[in-house]
Backbone as ProteinMPNN parsed JSONL, in Angstrom:
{"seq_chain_A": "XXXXXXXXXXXXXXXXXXXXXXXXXXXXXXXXXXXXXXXXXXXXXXXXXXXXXXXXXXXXXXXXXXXXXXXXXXXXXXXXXXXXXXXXXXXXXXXXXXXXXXXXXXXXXXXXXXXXXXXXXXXXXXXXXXXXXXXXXXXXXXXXXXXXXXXXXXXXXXXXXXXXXXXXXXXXXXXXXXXXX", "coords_chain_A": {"N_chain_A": [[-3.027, -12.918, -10.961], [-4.212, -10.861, -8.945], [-6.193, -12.552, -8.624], [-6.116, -14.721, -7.358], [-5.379, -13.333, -4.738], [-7.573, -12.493, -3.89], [-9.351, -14.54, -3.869], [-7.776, -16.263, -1.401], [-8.062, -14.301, 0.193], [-10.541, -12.216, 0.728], [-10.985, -9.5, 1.977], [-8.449, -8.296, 1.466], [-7.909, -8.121, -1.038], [-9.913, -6.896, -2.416], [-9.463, -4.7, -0.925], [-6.889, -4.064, -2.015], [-8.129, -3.532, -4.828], [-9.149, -0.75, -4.305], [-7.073, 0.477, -3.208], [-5.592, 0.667, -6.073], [-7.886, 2.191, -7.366], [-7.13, 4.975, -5.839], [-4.665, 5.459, -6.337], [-4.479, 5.713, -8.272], [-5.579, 8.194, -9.257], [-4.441, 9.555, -7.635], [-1.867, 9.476, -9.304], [-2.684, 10.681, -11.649], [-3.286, 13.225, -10.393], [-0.872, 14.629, -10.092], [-0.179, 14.369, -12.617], [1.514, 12.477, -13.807], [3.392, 10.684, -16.292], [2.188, 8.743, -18.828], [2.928, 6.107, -18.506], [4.258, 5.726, -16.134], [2.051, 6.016, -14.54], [1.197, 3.508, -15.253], [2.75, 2.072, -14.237], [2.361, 2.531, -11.31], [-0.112, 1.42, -11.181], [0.017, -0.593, -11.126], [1.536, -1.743, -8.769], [-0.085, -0.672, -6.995], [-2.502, -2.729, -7.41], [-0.656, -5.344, -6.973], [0.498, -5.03, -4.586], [-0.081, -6.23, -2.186], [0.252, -9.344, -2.769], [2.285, -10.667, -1.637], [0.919, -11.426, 0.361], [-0.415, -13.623, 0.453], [1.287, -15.996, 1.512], [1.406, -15.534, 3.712], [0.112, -16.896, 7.107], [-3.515, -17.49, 7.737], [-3.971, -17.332, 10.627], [-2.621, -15.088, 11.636], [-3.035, -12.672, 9.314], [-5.858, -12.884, 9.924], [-5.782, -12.165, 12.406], [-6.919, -11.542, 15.367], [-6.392, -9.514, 17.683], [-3.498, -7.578, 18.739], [-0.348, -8.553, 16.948], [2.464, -10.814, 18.066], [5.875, -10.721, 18.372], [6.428, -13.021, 16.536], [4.796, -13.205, 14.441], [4.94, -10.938, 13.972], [7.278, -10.439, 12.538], [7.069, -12.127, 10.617], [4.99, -11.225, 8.746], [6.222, -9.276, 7.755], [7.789, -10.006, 5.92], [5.731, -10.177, 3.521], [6.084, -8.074, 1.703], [8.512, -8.793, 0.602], [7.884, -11.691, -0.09], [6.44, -11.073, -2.003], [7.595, -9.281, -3.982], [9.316, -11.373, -4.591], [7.823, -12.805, -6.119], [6.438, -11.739, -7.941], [8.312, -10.831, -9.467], [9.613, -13.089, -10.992], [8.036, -13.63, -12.955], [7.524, -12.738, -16.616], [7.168, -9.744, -18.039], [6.581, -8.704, -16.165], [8.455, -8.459, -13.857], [9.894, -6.181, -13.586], [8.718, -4.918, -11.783], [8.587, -5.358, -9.984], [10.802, -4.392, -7.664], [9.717, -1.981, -6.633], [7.6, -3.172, -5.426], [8.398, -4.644, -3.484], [9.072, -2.403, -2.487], [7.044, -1.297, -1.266], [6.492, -0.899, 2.243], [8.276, 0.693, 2.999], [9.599, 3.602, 4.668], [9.492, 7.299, 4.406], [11.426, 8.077, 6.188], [13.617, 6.502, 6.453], [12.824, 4.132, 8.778], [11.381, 2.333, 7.419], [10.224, -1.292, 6.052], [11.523, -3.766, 3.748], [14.15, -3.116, 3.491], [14.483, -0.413, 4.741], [14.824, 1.522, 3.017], [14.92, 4.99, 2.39], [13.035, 8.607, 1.592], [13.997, 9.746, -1.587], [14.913, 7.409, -2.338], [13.758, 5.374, -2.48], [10.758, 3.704, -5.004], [8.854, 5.889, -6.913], [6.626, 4.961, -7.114], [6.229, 3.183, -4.89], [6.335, 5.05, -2.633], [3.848, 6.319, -3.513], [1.435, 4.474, -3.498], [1.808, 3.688, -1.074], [1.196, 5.611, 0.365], [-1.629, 5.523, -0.029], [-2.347, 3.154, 0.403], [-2.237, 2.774, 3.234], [-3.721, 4.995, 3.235], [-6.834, 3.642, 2.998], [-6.36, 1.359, 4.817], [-6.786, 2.486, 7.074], [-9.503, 3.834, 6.871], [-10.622, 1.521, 6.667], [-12.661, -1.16, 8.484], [-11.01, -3.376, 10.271], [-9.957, -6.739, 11.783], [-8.808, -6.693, 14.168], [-9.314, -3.74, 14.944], [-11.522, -0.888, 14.296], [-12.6, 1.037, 11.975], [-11.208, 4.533, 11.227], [-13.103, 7.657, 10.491], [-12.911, 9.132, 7.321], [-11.494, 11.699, 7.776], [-10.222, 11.689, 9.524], [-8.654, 9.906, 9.019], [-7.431, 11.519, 6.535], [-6.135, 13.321, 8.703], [-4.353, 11.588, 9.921], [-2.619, 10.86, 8.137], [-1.34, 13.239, 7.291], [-0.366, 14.185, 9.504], [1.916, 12.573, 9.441], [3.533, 12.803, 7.258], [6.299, 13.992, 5.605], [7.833, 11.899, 8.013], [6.8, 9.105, 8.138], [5.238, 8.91, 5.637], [5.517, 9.949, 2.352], [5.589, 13.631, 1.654], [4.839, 14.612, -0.631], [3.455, 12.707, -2.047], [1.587, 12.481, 0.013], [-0.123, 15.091, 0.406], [-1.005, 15.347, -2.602], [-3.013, 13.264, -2.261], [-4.501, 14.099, -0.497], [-5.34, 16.355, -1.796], [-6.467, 14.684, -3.787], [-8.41, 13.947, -2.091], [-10.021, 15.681, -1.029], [-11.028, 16.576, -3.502], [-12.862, 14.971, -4.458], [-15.995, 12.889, -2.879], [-15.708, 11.946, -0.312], [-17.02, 9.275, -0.187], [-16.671, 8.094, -2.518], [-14.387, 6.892, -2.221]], "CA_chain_A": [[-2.498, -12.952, -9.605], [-5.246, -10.873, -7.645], [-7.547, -12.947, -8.385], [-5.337, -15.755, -6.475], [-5.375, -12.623, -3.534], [-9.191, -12.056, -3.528], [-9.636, -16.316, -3.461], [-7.282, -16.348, -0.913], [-8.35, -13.437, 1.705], [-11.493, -11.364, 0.119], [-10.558, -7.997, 2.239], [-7.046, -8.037, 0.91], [-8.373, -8.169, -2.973], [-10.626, -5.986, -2.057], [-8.324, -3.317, -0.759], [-6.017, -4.041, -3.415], [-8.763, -2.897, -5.58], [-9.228, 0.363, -3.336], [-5.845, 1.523, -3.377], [-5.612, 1.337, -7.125], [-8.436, 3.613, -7.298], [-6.542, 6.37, -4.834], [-3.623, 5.808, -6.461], [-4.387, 6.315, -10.574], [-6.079, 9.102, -9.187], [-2.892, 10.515, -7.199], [-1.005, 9.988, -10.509], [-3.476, 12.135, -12.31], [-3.268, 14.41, -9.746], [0.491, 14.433, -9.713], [0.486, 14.623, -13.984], [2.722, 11.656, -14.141], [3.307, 9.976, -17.859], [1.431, 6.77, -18.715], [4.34, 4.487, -18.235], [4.249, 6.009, -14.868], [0.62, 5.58, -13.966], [0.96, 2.409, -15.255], [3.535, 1.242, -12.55], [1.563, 2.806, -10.115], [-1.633, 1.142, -11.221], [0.331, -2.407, -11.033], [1.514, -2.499, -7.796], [-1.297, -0.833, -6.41], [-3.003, -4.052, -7.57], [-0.33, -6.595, -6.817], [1.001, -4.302, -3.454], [-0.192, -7.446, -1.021], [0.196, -10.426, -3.145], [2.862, -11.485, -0.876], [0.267, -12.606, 1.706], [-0.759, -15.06, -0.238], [1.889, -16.939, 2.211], [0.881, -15.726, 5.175], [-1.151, -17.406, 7.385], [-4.628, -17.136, 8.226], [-4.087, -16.955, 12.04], [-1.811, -14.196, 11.493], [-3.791, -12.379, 8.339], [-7.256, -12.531, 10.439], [-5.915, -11.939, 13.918], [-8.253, -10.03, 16.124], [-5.566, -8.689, 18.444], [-2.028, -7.49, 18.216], [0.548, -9.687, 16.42], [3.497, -10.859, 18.422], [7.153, -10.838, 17.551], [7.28, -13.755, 15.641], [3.743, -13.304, 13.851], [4.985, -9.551, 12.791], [8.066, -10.704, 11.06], [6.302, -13.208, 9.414], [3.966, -10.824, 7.948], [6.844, -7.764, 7.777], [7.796, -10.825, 4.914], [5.087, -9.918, 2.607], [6.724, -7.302, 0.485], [9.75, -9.717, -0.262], [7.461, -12.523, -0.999], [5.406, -10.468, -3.514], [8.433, -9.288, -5.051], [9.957, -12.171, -5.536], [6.857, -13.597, -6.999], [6.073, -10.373, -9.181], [10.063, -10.742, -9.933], [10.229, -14.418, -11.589], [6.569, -13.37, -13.619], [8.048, -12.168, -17.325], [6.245, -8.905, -18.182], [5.938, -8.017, -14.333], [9.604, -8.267, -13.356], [10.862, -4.509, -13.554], [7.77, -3.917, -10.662], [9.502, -6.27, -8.207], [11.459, -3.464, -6.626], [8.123, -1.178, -6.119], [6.247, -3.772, -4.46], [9.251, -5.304, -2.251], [9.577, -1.184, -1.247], [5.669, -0.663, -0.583], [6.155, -0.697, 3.337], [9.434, 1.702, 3.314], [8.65, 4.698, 5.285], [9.769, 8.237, 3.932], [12.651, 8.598, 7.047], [14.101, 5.375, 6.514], [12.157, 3.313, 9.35], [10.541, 0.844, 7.386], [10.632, -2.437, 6.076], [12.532, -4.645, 4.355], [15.585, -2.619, 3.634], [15.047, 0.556, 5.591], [15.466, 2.936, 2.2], [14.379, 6.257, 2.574], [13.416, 9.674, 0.788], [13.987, 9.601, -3.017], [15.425, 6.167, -2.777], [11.774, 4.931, -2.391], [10.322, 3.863, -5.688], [7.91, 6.764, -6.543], [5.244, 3.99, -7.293], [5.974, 2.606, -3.944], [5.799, 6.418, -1.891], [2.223, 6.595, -3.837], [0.699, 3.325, -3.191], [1.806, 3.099, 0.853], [0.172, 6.5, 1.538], [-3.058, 5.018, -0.593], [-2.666, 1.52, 1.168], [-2.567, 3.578, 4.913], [-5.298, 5.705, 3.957], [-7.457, 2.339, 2.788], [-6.198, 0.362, 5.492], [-7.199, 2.924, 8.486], [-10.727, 3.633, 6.963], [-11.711, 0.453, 6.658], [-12.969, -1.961, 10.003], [-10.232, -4.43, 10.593], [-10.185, -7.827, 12.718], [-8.023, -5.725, 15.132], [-9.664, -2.52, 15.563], [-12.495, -0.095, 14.08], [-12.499, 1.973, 11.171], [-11.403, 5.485, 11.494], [-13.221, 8.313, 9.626], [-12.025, 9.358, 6.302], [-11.106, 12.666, 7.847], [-9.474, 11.677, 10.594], [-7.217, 9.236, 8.171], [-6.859, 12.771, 6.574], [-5.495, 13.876, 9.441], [-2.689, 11.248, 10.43], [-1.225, 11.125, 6.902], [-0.913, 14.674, 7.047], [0.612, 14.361, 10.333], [3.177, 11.687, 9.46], [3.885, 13.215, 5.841], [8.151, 13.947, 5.896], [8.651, 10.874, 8.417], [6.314, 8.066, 7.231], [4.435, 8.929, 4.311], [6.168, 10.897, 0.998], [4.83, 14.615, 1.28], [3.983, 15.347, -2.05], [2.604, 12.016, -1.776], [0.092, 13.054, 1.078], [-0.202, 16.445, -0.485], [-1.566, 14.714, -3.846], [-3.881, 12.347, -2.179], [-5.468, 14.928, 0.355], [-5.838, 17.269, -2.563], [-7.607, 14.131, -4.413], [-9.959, 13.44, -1.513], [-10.741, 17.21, -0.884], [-12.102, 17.275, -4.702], [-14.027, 13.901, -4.711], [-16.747, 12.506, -1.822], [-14.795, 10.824, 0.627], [-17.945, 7.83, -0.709], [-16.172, 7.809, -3.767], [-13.104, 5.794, -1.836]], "C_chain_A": [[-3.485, -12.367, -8.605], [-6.702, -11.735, -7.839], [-7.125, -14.247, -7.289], [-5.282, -14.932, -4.932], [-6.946, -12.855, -3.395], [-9.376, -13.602, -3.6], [-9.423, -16.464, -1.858], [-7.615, -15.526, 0.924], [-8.9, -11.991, 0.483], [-11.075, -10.211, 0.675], [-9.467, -7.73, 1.241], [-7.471, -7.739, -1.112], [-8.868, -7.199, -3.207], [-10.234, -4.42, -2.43], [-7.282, -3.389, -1.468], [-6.655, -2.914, -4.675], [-9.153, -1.352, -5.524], [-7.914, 1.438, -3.626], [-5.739, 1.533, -4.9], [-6.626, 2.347, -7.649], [-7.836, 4.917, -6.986], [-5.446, 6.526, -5.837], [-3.48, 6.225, -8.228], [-4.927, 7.648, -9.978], [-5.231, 10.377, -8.735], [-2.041, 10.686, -8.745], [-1.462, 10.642, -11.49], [-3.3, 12.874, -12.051], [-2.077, 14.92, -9.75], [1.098, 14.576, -11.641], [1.336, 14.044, -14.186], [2.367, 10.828, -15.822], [2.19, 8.601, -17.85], [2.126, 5.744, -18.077], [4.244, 4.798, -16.207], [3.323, 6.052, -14.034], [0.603, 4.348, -14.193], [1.294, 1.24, -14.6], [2.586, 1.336, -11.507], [0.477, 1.991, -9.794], [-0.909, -0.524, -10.887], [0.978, -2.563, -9.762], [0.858, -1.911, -6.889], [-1.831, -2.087, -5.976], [-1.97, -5.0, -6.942], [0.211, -6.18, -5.231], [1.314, -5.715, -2.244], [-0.1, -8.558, -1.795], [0.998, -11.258, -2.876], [2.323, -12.356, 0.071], [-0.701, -13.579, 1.494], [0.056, -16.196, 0.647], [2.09, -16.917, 3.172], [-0.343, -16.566, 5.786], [-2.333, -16.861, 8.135], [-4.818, -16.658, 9.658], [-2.818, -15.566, 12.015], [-2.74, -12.788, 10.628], [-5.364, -11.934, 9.538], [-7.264, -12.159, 12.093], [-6.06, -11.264, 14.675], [-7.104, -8.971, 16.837], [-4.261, -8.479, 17.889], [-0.966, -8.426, 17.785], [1.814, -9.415, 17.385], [5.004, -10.825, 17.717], [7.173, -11.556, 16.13], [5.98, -13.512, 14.449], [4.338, -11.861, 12.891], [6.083, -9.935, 11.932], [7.88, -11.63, 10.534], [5.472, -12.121, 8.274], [4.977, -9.528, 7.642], [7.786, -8.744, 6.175], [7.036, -10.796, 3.932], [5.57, -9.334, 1.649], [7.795, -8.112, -0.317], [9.466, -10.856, -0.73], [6.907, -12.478, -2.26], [6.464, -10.031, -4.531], [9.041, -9.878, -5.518], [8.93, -13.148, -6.445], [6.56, -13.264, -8.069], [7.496, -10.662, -9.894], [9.947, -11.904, -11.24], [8.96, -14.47, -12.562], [7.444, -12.613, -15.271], [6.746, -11.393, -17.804], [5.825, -7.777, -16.97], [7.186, -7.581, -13.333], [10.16, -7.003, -12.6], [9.5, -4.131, -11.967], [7.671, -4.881, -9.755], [10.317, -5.195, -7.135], [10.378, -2.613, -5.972], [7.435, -1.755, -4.93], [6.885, -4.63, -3.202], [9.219, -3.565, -1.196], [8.836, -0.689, -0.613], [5.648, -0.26, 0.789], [7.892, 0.301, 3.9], [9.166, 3.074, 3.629], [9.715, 5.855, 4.55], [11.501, 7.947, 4.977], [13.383, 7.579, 7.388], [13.75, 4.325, 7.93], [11.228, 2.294, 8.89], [10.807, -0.623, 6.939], [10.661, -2.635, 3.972], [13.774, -4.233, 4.236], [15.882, -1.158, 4.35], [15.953, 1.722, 4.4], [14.428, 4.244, 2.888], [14.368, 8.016, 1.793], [13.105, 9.01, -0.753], [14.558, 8.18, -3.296], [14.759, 4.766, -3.128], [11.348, 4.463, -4.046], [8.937, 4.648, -5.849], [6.761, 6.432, -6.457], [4.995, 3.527, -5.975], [5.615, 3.96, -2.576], [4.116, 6.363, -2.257], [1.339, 5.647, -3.041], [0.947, 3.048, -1.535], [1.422, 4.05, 1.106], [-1.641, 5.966, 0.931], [-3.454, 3.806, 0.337], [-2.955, 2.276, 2.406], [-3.962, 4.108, 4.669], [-6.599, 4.572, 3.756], [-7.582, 1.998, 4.187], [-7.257, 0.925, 7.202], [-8.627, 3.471, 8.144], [-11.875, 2.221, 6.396], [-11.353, -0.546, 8.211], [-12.06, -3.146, 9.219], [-10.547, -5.815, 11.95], [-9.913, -7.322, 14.181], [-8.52, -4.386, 15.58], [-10.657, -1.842, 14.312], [-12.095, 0.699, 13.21], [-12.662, 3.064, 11.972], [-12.255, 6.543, 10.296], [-12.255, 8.802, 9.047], [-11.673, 10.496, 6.54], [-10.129, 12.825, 8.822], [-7.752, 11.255, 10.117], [-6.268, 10.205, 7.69], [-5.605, 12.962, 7.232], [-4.166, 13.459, 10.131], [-2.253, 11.033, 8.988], [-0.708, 12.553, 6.876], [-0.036, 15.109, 8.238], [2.026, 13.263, 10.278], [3.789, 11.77, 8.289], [5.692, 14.076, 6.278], [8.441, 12.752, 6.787], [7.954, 9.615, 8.227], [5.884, 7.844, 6.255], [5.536, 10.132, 3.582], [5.42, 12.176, 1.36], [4.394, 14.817, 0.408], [2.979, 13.991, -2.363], [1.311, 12.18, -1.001], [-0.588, 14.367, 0.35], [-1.46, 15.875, -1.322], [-2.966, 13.98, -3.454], [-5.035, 13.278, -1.341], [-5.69, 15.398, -0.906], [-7.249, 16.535, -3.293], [-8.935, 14.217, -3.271], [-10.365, 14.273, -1.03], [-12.014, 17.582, -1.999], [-13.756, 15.882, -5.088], [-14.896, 13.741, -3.178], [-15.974, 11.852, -1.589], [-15.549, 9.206, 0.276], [-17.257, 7.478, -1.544], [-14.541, 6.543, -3.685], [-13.133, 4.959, -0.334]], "O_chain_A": [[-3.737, -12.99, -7.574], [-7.829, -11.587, -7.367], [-7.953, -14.617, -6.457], [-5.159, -15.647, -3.938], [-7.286, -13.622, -2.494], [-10.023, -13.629, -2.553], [-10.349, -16.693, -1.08], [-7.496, -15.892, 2.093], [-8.248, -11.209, -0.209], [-10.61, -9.525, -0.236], [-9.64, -6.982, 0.279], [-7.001, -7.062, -2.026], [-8.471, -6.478, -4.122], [-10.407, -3.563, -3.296], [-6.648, -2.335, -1.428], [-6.106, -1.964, -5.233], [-9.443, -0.75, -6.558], [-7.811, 2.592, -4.041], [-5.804, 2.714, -5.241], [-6.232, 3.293, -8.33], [-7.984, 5.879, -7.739], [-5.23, 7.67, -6.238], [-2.681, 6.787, -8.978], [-4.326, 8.49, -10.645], [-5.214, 11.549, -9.112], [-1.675, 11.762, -9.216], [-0.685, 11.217, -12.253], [-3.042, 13.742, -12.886], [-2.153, 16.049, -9.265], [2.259, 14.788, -11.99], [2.26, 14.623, -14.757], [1.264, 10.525, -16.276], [1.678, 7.849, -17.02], [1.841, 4.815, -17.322], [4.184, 3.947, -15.32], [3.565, 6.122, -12.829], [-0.047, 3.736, -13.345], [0.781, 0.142, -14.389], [2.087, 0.379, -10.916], [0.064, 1.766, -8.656], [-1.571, -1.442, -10.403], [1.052, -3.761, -9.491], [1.003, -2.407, -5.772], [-1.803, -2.566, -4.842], [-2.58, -5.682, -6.118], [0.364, -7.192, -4.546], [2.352, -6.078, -1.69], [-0.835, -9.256, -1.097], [0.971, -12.385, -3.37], [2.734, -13.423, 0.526], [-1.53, -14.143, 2.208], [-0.413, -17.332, 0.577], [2.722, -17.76, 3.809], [-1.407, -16.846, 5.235], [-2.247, -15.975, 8.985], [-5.626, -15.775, 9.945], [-2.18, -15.613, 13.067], [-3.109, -11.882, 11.376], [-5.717, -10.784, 9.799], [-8.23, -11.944, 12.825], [-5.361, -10.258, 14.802], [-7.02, -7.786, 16.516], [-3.867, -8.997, 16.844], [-0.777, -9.268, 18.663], [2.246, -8.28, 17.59], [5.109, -10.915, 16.494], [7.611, -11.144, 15.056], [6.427, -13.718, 13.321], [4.264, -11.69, 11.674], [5.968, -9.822, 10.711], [8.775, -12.043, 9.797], [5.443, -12.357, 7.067], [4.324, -8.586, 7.192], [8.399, -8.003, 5.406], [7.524, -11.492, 3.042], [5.579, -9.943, 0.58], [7.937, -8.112, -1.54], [10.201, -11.383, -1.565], [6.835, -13.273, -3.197], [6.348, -10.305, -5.726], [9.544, -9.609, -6.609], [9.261, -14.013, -7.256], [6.39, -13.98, -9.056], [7.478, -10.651, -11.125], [10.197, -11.534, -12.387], [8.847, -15.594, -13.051], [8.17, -11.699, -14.881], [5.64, -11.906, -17.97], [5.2, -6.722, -16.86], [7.14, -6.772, -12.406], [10.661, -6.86, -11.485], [9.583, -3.099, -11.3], [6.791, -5.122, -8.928], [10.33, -5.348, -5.914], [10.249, -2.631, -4.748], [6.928, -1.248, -3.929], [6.269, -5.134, -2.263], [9.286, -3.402, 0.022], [9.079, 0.086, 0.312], [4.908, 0.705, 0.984], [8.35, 0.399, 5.038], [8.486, 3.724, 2.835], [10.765, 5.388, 4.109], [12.547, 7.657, 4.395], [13.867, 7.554, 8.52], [14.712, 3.577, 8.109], [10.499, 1.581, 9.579], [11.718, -1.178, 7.553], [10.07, -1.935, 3.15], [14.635, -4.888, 4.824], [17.013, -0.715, 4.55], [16.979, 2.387, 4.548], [13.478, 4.223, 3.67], [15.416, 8.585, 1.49], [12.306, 8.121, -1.047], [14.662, 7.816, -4.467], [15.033, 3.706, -3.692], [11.941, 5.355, -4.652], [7.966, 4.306, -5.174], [5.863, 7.106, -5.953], [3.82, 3.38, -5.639], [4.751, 3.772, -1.72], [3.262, 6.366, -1.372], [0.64, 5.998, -2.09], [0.268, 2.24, -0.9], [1.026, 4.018, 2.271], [-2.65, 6.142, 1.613], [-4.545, 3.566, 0.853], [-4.163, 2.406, 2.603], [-4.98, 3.932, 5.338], [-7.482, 4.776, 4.59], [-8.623, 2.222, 4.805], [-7.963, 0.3, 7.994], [-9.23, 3.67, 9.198], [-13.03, 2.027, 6.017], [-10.289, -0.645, 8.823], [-12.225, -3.657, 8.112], [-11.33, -5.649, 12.885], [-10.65, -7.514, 15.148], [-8.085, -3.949, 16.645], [-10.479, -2.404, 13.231], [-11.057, 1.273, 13.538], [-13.458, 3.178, 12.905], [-12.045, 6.216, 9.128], [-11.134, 9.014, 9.509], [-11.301, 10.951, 5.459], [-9.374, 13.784, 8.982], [-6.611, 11.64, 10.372], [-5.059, 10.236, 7.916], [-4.463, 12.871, 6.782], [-3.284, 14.146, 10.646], [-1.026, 11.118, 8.95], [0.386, 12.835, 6.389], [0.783, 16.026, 8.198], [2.965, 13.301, 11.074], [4.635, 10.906, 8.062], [5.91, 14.643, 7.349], [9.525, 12.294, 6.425], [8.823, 8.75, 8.116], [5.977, 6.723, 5.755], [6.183, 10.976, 4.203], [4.232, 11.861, 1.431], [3.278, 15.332, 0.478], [1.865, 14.166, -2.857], [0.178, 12.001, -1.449], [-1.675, 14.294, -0.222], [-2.623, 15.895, -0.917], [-3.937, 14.069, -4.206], [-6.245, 13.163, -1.536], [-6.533, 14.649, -1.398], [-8.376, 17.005, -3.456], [-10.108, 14.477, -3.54], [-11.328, 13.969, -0.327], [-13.075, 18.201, -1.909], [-14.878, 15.899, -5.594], [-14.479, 14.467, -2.275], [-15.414, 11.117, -2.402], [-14.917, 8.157, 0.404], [-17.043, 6.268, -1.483], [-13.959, 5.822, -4.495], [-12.229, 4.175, -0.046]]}, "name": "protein", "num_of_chains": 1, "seq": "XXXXXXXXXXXXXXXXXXXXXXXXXXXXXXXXXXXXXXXXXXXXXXXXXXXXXXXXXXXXXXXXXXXXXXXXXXXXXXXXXXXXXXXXXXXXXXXXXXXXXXXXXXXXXXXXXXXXXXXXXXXXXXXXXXXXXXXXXXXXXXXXXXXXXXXXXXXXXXXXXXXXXXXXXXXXXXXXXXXXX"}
């Protein structure tokens, strides 16, 4: 399947590949079981493989997305999970990757859970995907430094990002070179 993402839209594969780095590394950091790194590590990887059905003028578009363009693309998580869903072997990590864009304080998308209701795979992997997403140069706007990224997960940790999530991931990118991700 990412190789059908990285065909499809090379950044996205890319940064697929990115956040599973951050994020085996959070569940190291975090002393979670295998079975439980091993979720983590799979929808890391498959996280975006919903926008496989977005389109390109949407996906590559320099400026801000309008109404109808964002809930087209606020559709990603529920395409990937139902794709990851109907996959035997991959099924059980359909809920993870439909909950990737669910914010800690129940503001996000597509059902607006929140807190512990979060899959813990999906808390990990959306503060990994954010910190990815905002140090790398987009169509839309300019990479920020990796310290700065730091600095808004750590300020949006209890109402968008998981704390112990942020916690975990600052701690990782305190002990490694920020090069290293």
């Amino acid at each position: 399947m990412l190789a059908v993402l990285q065909a499809r839209d090379g950044y996205t594969g890319t940064h697929s590949e990115a956040v599973l780095s951050l994020a085996s590394a959070v569940a190291e950091e975090l002393d979670l079981s295998d079975e439980e790194a091993a979720e983590i590590q799979h929808v890391a990887l498959l996280h975006d493989i919903g926008k496989v059905a977005i389109s390109d003028s949407i996906l590559k578009k320099e400026g801000k997305l309008d109404d109808a363009e964002w809930k087209m693309m606020k559709e990603h998580p529920v395409i990937g999970a139902q794709s990851v869903g109907s996959i035997d072997g991959l099924s059980h990590l359909g809920r993870a990757i439909r909950a990737e864009h669910e914010r800690w304080d129940g503001k996000g998308y597509p059902d607006g859970l929140a807190g512990d209701a979060i899959p813990l795979a999906s808390r990990i992997v959306f503060a990994c995907d954010a910190y990815h997403a905002m140090t790398s140069d987009r169509p839309y706007r300019k990479a920020m430094s990796k310290e700065e990224a730091v600095r808004e997960l750590v300020r949006h940790a209890g109402s968008q990002f998981c704390p112990i999530s942020v916690d975990a991931l600052a701690r990782v990118l305190r002990a490694h070179p920020p090069s290293d991700y």
